[in-house]
Residue, then its C-alpha position, 0 to 999 in steps of 0.5 A: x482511470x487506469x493503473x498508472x493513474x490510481x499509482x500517482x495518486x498512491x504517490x502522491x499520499x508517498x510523497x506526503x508522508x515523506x514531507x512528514x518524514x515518515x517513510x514514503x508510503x503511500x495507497x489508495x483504495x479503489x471499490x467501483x471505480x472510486x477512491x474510497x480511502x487514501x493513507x499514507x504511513x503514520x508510524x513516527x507520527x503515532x508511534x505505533x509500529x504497526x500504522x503502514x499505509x496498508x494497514x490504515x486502508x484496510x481499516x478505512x475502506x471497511x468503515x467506508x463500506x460498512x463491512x470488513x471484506x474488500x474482496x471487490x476492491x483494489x489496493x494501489x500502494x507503492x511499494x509492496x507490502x511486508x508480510x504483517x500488511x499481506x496477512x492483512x490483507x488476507x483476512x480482509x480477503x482483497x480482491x486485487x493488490x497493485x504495488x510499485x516498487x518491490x521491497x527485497x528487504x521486508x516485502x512479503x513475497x521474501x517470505x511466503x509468497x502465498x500470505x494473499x488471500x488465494x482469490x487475491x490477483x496481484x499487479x507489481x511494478x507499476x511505476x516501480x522506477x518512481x515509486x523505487x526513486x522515491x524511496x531511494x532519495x527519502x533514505x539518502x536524505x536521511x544518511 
């Protein structure tokens, strides 16, 4: 699978939560060419403010792997993660981040561009019109 691929299925977890009405954001979590996690954002569902997508894989992959380090996997989520997510991120020292949509309100990349782990290699925009569109119609539907 490529990119694009492992996006939809990120999408298709996005579209999941938003059937829930979370806010639609979805990942996955790919080590050695397999999906080994697939989350979407549980915050309303739990109540718990902290509960991104993001941080749901990050705590699946590494009980998958049995380890906390997924410096040999990739995160394919759809939209880009805020600066708690990226922070994350770092300490779990992610070999690769792939996002959709960029987030010009709360991304990460606003407010230090650098929070990655420094070996982290970063994809974005991948299927950013879809991953944008979903957003954009979740929010309207809320007005």
């Amino acid at each position: 699978m490529n990119d694009e691929q492992y996006m939809r299925e990120a999408l298709r977890e996005a579209r999941e939560a938003g059937a829930e009405r979370e806010v639609p954001i979805g990942g996955v979590i790919v080590c050695g060419g397999r999906i080994i996690a697939r989350a979407h954002n549980l915050t309303e569902h739990l109540t718990d403010v902290t509960a991104h997508a993001e941080m749901q894989l990050i705590g699946m992959a590494a009980d998958y792997l049995g380890g906390k380090y997924l410096n040999d996997c990739t995160l394919y989520v759809t939209v880009e993660p805020c600066p708690m997510c990226a922070a994350a991120l770092a300490w779990a020292q992610l070999g690769r981040l792939v996002y959709g949509a960029a987030d010009p309100k709360r991304g990460y990349t606003l407010f230090s561009p650098s929070l990655l782990h420094p070996r982290t290699e970063v994809t974005a925009g991948v299927l950013a019109a879809d991953t944008s569109a979903l957003m954009t119609d979740f929010f309207k539907q809320q007005r």
